[in-house]
C-alpha atoms as an extended CHARMM CRD file, in Angstrom:
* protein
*
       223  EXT
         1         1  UNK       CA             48.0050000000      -27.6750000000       -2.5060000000  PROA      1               0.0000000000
         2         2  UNK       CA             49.8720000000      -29.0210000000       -5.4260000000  PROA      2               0.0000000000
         3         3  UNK       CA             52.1690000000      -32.3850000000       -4.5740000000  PROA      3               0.0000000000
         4         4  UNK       CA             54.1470000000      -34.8570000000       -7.4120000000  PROA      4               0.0000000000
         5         5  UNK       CA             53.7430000000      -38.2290000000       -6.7620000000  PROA      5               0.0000000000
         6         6  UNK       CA             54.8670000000      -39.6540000000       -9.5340000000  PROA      6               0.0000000000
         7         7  UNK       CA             56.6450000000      -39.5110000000      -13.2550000000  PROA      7               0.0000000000
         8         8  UNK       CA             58.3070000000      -41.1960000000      -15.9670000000  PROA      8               0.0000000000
         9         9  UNK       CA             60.8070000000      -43.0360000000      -15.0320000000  PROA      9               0.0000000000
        10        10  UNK       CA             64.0650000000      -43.8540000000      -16.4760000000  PROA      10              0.0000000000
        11        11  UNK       CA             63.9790000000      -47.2580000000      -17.6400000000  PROA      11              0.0000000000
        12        12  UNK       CA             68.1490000000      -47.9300000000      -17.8250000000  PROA      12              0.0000000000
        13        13  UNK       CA             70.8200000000      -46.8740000000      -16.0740000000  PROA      13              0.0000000000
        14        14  UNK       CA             71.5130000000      -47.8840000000      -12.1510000000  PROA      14              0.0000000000
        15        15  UNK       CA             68.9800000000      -48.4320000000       -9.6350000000  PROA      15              0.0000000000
        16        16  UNK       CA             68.4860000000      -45.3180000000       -7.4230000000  PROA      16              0.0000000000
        17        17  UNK       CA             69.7130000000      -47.0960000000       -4.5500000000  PROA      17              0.0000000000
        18        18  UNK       CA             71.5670000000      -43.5140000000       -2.9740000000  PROA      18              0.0000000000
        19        19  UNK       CA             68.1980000000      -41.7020000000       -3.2530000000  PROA      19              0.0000000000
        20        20  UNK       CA             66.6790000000      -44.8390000000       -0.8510000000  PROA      20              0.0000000000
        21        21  UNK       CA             69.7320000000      -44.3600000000        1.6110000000  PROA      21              0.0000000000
        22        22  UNK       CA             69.5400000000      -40.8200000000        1.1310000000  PROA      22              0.0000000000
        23        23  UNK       CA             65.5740000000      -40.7510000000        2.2220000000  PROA      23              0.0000000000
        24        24  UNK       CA             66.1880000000      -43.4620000000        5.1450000000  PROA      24              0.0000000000
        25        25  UNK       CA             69.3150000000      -41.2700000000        6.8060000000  PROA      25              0.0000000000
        26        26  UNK       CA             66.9680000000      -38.2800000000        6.7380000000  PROA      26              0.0000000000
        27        27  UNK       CA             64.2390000000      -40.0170000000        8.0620000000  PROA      27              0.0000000000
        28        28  UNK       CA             66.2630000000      -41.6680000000       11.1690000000  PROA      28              0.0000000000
        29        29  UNK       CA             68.0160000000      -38.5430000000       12.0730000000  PROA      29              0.0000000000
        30        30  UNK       CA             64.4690000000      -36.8770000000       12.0840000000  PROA      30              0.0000000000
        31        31  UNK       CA             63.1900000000      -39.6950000000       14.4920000000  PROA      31              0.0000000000
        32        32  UNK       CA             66.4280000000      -39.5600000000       16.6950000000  PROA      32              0.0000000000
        33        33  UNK       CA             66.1920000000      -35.5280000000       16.8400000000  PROA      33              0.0000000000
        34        34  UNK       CA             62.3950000000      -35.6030000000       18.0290000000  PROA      34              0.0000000000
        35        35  UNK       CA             63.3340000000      -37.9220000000       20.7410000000  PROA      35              0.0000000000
        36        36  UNK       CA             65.4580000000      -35.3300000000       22.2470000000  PROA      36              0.0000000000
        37        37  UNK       CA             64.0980000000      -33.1580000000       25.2140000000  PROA      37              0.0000000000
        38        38  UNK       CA             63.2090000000      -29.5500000000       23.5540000000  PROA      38              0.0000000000
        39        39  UNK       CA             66.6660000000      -28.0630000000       25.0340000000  PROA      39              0.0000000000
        40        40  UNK       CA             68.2340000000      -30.9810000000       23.7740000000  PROA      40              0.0000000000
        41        41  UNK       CA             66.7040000000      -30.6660000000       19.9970000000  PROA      41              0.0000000000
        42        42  UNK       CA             67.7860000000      -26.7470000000       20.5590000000  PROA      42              0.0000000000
        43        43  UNK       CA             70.9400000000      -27.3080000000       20.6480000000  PROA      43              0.0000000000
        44        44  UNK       CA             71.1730000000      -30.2030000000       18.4960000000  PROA      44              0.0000000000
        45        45  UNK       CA             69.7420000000      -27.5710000000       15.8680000000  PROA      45              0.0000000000
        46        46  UNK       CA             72.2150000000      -25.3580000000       16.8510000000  PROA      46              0.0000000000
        47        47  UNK       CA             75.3590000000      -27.3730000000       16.9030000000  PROA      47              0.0000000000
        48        48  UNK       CA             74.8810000000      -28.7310000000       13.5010000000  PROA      48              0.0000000000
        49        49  UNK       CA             72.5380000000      -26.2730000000       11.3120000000  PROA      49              0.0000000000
        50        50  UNK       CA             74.2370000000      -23.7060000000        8.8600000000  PROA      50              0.0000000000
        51        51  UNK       CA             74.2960000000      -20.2450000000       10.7800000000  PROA      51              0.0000000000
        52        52  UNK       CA             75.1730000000      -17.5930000000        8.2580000000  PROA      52              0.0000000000
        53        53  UNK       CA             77.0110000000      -15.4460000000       10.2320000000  PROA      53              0.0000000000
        54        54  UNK       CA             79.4590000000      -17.9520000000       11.3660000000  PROA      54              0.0000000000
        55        55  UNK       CA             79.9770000000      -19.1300000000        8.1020000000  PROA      55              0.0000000000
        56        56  UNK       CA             80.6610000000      -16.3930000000        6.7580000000  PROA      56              0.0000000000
        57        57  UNK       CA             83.3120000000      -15.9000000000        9.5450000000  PROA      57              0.0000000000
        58        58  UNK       CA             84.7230000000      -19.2120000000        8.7780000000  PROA      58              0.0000000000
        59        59  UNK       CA             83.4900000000      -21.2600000000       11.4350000000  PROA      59              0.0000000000
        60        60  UNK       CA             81.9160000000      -24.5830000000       11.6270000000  PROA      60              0.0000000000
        61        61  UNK       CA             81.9940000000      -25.2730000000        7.8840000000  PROA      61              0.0000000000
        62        62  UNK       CA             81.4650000000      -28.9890000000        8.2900000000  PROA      62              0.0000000000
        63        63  UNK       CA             77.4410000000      -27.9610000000        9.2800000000  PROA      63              0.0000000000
        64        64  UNK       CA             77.1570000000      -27.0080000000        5.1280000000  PROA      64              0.0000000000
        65        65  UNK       CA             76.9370000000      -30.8260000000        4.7990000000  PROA      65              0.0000000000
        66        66  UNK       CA             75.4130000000      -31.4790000000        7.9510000000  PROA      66              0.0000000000
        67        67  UNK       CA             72.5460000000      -29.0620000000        7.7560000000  PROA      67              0.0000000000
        68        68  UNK       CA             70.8800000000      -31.2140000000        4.8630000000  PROA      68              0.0000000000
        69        69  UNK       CA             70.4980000000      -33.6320000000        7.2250000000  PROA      69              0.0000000000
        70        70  UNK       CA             68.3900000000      -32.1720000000        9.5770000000  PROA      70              0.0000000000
        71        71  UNK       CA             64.7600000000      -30.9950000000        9.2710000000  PROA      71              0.0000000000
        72        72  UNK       CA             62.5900000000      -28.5760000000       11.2590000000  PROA      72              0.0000000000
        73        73  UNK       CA             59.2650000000      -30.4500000000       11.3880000000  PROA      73              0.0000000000
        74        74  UNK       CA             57.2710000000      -33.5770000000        9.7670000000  PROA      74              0.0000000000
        75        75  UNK       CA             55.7140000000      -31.0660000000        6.9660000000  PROA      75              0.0000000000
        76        76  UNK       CA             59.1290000000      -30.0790000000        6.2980000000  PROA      76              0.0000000000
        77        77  UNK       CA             60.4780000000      -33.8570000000        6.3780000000  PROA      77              0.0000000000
        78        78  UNK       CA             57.6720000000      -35.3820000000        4.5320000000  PROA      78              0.0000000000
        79        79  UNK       CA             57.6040000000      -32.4990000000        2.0100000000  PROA      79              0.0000000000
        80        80  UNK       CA             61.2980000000      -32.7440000000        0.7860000000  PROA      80              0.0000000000
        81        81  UNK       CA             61.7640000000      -36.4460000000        0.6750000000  PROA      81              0.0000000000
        82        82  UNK       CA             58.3530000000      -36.5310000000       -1.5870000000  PROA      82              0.0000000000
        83        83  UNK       CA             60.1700000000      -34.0760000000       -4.3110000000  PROA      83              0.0000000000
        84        84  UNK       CA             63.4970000000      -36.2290000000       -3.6600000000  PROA      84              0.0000000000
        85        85  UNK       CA             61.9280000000      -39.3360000000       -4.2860000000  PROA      85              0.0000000000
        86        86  UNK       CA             59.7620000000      -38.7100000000       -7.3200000000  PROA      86              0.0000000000
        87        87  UNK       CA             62.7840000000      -36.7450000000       -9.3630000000  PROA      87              0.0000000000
        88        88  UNK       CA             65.9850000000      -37.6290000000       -7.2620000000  PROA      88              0.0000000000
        89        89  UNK       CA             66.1450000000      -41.3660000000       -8.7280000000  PROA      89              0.0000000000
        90        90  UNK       CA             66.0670000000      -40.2260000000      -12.5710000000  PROA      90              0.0000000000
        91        91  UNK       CA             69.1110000000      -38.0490000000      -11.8450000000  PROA      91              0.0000000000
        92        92  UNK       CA             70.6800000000      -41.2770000000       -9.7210000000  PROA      92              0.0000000000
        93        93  UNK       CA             70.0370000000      -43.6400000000      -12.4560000000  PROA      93              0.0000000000
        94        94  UNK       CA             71.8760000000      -40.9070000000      -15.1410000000  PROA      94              0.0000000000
        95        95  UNK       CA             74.7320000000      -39.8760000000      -13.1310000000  PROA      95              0.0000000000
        96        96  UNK       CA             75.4710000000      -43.3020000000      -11.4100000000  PROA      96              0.0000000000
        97        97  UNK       CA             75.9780000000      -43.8400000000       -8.0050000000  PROA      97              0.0000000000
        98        98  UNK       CA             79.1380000000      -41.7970000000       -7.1300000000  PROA      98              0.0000000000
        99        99  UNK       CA             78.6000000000      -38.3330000000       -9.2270000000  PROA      99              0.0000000000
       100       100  UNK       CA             74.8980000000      -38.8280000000       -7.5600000000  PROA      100             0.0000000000
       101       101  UNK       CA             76.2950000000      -38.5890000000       -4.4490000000  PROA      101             0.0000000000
       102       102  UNK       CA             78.8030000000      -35.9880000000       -4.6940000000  PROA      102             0.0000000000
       103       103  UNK       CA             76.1460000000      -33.9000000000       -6.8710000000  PROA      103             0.0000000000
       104       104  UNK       CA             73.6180000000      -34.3330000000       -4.1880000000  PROA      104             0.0000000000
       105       105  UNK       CA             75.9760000000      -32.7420000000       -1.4140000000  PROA      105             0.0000000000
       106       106  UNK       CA             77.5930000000      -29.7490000000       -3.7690000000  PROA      106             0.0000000000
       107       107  UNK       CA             73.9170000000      -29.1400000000       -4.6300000000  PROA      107             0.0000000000
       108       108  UNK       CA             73.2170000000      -29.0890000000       -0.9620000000  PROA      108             0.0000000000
       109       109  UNK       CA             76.8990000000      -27.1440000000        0.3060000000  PROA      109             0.0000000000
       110       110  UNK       CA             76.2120000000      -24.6390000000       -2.7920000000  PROA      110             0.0000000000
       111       111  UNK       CA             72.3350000000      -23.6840000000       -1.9450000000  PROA      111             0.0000000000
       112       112  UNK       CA             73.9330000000      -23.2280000000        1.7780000000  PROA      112             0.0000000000
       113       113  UNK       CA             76.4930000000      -20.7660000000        0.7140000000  PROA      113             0.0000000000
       114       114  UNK       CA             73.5340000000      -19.3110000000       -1.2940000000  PROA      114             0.0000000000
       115       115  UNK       CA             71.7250000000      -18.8210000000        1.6340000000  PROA      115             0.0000000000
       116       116  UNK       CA             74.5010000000      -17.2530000000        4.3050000000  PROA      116             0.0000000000
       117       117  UNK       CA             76.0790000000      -14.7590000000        1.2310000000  PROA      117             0.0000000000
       118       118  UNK       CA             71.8890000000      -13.1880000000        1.1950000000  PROA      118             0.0000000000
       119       119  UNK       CA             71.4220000000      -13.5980000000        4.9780000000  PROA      119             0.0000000000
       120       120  UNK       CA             74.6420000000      -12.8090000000        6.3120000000  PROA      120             0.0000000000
       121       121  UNK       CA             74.0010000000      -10.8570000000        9.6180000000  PROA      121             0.0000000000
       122       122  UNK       CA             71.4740000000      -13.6500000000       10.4540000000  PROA      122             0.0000000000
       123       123  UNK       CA             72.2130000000      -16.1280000000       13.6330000000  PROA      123             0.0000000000
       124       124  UNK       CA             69.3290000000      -18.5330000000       12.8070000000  PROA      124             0.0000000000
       125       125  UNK       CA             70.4910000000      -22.1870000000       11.6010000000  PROA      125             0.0000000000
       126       126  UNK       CA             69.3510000000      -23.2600000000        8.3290000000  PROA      126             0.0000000000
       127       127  UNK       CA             68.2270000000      -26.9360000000        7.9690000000  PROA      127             0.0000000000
       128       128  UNK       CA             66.6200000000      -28.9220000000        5.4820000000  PROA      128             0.0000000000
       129       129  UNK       CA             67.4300000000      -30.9240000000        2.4790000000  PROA      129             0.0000000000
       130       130  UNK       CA             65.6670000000      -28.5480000000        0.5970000000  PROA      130             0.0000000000
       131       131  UNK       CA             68.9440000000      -26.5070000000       -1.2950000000  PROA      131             0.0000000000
       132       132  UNK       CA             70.3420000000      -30.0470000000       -2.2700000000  PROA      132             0.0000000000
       133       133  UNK       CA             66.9080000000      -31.1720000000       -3.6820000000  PROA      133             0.0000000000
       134       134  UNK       CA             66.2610000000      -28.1920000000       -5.7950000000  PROA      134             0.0000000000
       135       135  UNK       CA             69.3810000000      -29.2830000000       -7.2370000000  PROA      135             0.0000000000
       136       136  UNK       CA             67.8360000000      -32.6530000000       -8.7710000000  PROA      136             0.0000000000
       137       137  UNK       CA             64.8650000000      -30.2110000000       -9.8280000000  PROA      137             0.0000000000
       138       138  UNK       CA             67.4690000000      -27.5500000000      -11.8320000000  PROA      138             0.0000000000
       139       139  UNK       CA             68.9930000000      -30.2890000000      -13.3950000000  PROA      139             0.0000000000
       140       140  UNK       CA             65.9610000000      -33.0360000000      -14.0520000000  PROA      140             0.0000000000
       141       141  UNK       CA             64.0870000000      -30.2310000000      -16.0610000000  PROA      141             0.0000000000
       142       142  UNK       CA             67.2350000000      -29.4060000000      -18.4170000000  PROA      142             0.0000000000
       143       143  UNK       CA             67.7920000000      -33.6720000000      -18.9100000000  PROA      143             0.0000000000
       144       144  UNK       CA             64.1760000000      -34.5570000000      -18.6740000000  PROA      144             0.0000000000
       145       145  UNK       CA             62.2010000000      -31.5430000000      -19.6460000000  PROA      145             0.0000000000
       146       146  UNK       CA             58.7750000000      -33.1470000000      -21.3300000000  PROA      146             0.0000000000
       147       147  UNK       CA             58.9680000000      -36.0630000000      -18.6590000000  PROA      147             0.0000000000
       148       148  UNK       CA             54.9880000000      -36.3830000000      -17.6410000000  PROA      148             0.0000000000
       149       149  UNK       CA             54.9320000000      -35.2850000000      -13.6210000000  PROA      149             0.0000000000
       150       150  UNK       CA             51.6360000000      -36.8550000000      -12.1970000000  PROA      150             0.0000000000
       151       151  UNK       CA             50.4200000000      -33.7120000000       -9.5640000000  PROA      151             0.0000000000
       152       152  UNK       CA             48.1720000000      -34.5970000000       -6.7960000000  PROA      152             0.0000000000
       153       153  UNK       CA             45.3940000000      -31.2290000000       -6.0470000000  PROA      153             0.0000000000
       154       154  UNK       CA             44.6190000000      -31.9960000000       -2.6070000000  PROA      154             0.0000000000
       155       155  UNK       CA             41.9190000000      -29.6780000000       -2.7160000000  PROA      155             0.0000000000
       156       156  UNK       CA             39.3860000000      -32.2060000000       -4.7480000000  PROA      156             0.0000000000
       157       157  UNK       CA             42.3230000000      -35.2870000000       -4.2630000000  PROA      157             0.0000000000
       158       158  UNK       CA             42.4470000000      -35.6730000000       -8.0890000000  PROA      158             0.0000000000
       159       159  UNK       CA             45.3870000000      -35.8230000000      -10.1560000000  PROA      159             0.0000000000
       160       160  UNK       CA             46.8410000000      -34.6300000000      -13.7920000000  PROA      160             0.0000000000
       161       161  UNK       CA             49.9670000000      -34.8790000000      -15.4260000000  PROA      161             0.0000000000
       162       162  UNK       CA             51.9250000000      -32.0160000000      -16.8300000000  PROA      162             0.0000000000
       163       163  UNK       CA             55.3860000000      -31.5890000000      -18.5350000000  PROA      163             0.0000000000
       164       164  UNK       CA             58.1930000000      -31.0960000000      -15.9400000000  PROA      164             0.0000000000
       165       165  UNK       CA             59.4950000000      -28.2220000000      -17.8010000000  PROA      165             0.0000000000
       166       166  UNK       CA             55.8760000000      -26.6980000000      -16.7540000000  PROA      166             0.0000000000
       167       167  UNK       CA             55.9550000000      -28.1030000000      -12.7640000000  PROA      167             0.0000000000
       168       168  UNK       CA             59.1920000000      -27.0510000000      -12.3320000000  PROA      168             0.0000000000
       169       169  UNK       CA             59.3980000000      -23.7570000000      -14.5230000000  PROA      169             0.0000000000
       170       170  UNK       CA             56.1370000000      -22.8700000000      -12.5280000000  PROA      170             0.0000000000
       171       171  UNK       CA             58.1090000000      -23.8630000000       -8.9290000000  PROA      171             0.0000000000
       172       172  UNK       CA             60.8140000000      -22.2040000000       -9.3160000000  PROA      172             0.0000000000
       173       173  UNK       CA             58.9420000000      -19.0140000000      -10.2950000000  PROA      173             0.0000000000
       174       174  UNK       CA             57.6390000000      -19.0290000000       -7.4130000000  PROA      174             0.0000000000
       175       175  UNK       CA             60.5240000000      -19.0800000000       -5.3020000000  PROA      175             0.0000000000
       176       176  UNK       CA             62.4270000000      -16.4130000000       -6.8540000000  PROA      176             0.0000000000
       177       177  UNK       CA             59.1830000000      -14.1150000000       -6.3490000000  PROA      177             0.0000000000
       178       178  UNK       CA             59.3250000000      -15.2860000000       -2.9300000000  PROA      178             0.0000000000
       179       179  UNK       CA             63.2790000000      -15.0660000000       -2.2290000000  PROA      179             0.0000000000
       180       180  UNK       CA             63.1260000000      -11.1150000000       -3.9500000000  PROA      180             0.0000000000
       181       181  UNK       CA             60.3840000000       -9.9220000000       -1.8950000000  PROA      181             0.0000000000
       182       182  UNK       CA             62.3080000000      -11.4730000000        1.5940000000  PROA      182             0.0000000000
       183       183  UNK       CA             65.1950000000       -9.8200000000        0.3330000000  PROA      183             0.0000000000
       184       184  UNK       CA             63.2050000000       -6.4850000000       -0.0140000000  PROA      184             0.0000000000
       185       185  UNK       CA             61.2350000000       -6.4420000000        3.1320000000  PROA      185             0.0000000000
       186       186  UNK       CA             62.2600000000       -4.2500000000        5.6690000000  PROA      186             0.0000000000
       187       187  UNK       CA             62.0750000000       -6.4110000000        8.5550000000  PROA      187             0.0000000000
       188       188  UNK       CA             63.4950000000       -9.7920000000        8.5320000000  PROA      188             0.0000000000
       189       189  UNK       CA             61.9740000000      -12.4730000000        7.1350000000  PROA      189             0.0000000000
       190       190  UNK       CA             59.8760000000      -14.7970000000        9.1720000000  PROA      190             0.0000000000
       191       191  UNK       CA             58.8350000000      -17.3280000000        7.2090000000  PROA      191             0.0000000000
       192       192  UNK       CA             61.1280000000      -19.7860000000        8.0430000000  PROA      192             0.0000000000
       193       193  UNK       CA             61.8020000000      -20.5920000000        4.2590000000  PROA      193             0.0000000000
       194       194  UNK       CA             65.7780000000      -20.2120000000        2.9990000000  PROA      194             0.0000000000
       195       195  UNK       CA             64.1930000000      -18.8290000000       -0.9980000000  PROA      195             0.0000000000
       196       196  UNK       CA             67.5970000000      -18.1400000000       -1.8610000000  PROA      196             0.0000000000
       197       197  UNK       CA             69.1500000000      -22.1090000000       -0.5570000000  PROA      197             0.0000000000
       198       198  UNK       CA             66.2830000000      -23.2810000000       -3.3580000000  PROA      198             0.0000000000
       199       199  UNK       CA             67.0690000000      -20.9490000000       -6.1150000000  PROA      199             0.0000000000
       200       200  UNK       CA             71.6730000000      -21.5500000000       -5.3850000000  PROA      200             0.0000000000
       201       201  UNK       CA             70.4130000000      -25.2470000000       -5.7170000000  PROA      201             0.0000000000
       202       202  UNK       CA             68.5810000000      -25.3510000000       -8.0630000000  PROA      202             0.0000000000
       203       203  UNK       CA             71.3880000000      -22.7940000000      -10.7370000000  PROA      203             0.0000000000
       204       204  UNK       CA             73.7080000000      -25.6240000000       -9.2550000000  PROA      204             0.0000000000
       205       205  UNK       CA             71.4290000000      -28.3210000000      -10.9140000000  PROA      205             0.0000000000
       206       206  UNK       CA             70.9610000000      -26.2920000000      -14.1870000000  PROA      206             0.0000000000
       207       207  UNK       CA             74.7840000000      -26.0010000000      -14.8230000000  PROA      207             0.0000000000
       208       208  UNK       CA             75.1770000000      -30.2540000000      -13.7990000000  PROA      208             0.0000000000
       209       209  UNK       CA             72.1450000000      -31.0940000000      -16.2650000000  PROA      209             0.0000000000
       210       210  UNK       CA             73.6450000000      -28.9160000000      -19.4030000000  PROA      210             0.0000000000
       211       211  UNK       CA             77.2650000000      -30.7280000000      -18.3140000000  PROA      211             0.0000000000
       212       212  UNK       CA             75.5110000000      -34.1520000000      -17.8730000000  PROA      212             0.0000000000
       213       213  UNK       CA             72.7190000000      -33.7520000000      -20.4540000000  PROA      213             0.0000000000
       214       214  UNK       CA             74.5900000000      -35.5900000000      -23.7570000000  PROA      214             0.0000000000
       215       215  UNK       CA             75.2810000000      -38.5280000000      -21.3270000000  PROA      215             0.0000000000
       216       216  UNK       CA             71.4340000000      -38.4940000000      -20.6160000000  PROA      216             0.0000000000
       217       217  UNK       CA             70.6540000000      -38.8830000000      -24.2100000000  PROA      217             0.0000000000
       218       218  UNK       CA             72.8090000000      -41.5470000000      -24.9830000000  PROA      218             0.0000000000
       219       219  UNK       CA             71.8360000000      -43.4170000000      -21.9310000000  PROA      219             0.0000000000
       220       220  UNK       CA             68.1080000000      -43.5120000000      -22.8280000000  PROA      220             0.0000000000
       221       221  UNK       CA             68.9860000000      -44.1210000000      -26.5940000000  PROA      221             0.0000000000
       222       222  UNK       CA             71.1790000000      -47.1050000000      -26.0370000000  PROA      222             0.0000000000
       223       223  UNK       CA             70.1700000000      -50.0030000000      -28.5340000000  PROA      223             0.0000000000
């Protein structure tokens, strides 16, 4: 009900051109995997989503990275590359282009172990870029905490700005309420939402913004 479309941005450092590359390789491999027959998308899911259980067992490691690739639906798709590209280019822009990119995947490969250590009996493949995203949100709200977010309420299509320490405090929140009660339940969880991918993402981005956080500064107060 509640969607950023917009904030502050950065005004030096480099141009976000990962996040763009980032948003277009998600976006084709979405297209290419819906143009598979159903059995085809099955096991395309299957193949090269993160299944806890054989993780944990050692096996097929390499679908960690691959997994953040891949996306479940158009809600899911459209949904992650929205939060990517409103707070994925600020972190770009401070980190450069090469600590982006290797940030973005040990956000993503961290919020997947996340997910297989609290899910470890489970056989269903995790997908989404969702784990490596909350990782630009954990560490955008320690480097860029009273950045104005511009929120879209779809419910009477107006918007406001708030602080991002609010949006994101507020998001985050959320998913820990959500990833304690799925833990708790006493039958599995059916949502089809990895809480705890978010939340190892998103501590991932926390400790990068504190480590990255004085290079922030001096990047925005360069004369």
């Amino acid at each position: 009900m509640f969607f950023p479309i917009g904030d502050v941005n950065l005004q030096k450092g480099v141009k976000p051109i990962f996040t763009y590359i980032i948003i277009a390789i998600n976006v084709l491999v979405f297209i290419w995997q819906f143009s598979m027959g159903a059995q085809e998308q099955n096991n395309f899911v299957f193949e090269y989503g993160s299944i806890p259980n054989e993780i944990l067992n050692g096996k097929d490691l390499f679908t960690l990275v691959t997994c953040i690739f891949l996306h479940g639906g158009w809600m899911h798709l459209i949904g992650n590359m929205l939060f990517l590209w409103v707070f994925g280019d600020n972190i770009e822009a401070t980190l450069g282009y090469a600590k982006f990119l290797l940030f973005y995947i040990g956000g993503g490969v961290f919020a997947s172990i996340a997910h297989c250590v609290l899910s470890p009996g489970s056989m269903v493949p995790c997908v989404g870029a969702s784990g490596a995203i909350a990782a630009c949100l954990g560490a955008y709200i320690i480097i860029f905490p009273k950045s104005q977010i511009k929120v879209l309420f779809l419910l009477l299509f107006s918007t406001f700005r708030v602080p991002a320490i609010f949006f994101l405090g507020f998001w985050i929140v959320q998913q820990f309420v959500a990833g304690v009660g799925a833990l708790s339940a006493t039958t599995t969880d059916t949502s089809g939402v990895a809480y705890w991918a978010h939340i190892g993402g998103f501590v991932f981005g926390l400790v990068a913004g504190l480590m990255f956080r004085k290079q922030a500064y001096a990047l925005q107060h360069e004369v």
